[in-house]
TORTOR-713684 format. One record per atom (N, C-alpha, C): residue in one letter; atom name; residue number from 1; x, y, z. Coordinates in nm, 2 decimals. Layout:
N
  r   a    k      c1      c2      c3
  A  CA  NUM       X       Y       Z
...
//
This chain:
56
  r   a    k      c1      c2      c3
  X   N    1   -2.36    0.06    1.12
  X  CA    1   -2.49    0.05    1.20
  X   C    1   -2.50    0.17    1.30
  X   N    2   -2.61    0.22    1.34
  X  CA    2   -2.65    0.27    1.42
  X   C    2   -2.64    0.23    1.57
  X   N    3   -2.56    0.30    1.63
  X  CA    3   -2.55    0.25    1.78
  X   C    3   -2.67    0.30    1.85
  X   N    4   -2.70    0.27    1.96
  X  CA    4   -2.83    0.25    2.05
  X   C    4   -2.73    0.35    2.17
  X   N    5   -2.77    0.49    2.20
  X  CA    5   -2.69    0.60    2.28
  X   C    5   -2.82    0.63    2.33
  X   N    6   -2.81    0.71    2.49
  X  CA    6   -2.92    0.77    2.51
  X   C    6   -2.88    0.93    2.44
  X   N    7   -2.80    0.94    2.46
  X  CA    7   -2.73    1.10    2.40
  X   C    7   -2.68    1.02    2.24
  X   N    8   -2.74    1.12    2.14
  X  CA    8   -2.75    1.03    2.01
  X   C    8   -2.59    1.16    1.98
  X   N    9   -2.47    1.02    1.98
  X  CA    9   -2.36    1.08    1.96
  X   C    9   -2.34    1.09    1.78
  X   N   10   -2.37    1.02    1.73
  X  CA   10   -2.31    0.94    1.60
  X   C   10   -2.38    1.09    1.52
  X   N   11   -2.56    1.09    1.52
  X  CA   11   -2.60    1.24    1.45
  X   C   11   -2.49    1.32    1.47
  X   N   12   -2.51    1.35    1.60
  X  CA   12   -2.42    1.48    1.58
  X   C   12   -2.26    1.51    1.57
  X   N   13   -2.20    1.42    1.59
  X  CA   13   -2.08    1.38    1.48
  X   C   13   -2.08    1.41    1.30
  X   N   14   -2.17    1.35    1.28
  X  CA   14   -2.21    1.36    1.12
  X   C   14   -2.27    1.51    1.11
  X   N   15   -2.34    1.57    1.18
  X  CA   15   -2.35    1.70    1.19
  X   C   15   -2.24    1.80    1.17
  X   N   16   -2.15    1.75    1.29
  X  CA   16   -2.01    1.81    1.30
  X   C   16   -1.91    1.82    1.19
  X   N   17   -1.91    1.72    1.15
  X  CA   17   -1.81    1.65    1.07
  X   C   17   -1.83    1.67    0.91
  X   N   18   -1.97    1.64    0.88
  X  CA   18   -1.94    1.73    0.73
  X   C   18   -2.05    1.87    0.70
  X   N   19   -2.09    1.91    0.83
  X  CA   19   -2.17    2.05    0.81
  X   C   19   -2.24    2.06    0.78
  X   N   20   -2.39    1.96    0.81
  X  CA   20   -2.52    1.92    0.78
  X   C   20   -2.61    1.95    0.85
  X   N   21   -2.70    2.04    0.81
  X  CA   21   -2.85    2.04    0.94
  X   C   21   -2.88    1.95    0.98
  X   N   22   -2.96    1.91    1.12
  X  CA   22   -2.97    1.77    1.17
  X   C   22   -3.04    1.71    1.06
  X   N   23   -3.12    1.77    1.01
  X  CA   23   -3.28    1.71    0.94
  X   C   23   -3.19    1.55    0.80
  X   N   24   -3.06    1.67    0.74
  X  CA   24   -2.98    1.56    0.66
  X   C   24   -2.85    1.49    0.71
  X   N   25   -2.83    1.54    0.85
  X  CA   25   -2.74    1.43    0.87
  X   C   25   -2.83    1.33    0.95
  X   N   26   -2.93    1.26    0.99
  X  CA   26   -3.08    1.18    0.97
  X   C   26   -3.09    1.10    0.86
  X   N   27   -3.09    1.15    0.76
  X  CA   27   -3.10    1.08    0.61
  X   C   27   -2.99    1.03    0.55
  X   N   28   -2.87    1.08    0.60
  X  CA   28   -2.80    1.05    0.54
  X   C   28   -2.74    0.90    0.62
  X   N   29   -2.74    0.90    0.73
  X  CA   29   -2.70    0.81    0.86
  X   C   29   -2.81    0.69    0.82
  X   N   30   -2.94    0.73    0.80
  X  CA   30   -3.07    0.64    0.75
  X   C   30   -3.05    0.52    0.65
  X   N   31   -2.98    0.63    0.52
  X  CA   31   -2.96    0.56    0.41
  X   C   31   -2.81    0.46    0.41
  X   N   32   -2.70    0.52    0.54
  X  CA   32   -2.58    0.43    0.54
  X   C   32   -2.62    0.34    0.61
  X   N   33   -2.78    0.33    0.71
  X  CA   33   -2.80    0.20    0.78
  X   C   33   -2.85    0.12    0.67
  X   N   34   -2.90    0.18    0.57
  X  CA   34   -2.99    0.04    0.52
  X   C   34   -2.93    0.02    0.36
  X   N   35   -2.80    0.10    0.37
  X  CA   35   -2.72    0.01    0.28
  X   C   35   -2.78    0.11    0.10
  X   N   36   -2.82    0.23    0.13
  X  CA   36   -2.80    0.33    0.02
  X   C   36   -2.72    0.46   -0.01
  X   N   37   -2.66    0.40   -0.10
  X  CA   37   -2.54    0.47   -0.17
  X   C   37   -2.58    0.58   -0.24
  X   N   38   -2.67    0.59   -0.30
  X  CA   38   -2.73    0.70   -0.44
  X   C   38   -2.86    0.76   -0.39
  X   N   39   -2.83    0.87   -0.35
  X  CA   39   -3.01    0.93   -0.39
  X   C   39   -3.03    1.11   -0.46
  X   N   40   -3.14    1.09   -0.54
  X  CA   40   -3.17    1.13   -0.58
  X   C   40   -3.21    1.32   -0.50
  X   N   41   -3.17    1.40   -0.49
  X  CA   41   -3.16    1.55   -0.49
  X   C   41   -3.15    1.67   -0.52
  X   N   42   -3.18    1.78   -0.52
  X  CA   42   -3.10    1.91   -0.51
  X   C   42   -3.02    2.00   -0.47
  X   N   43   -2.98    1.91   -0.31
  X  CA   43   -2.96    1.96   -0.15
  X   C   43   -2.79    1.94   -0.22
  X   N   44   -2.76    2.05   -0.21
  X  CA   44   -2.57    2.05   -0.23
  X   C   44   -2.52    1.96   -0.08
  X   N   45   -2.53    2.00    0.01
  X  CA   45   -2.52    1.94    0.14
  X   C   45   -2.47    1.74    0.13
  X   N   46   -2.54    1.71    0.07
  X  CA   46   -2.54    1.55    0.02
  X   C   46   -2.40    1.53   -0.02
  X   N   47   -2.34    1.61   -0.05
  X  CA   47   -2.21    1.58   -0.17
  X   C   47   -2.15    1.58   -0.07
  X   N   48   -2.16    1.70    0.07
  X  CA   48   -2.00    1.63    0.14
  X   C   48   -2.01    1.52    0.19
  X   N   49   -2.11    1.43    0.17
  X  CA   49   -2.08    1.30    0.28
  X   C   49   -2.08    1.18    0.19
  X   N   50   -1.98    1.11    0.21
  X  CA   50   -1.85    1.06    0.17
  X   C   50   -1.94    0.86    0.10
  X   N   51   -2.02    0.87    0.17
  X  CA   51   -2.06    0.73    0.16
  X   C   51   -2.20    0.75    0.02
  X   N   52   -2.26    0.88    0.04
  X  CA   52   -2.36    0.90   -0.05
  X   C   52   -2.34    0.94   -0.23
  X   N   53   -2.38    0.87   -0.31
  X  CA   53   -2.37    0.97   -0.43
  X   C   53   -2.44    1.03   -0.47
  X   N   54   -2.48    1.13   -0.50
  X  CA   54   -2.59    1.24   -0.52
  X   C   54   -2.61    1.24   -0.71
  X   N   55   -2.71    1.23   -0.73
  X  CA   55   -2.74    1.24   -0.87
  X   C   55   -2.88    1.37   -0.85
  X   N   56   -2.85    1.51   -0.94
  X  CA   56   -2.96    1.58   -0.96
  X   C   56   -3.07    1.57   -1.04
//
């Protein structure tokens, strides 16, 4: 879940942590709140983060 921060720490951890422009570590944090594992892209970026599967 998403914690409720006035300084939004968790983004930018996930920014940090696997080397994501904010815009996909957003989406990616998005889809681990609401419980999506697979999405559909082109964006190499997706692959480092650990919870997503990427299908092209």
């Amino acid at each position: 879940m998403l914690k409720d921060y006035s300084i939004p720490r968790e983004p930018l951890d996930t920014i940090t942590k696997y080397n994501l422009p904010p815009s996909d570590a957003i989406i990616a944090l998005t889809c681990r709140y609401y419980g999506i594992d697979t999405i559909l892209t082109f964006d190499e970026d997706f692959k480092r983060v650990p919870w997503l599967k990427v299908i092209p």
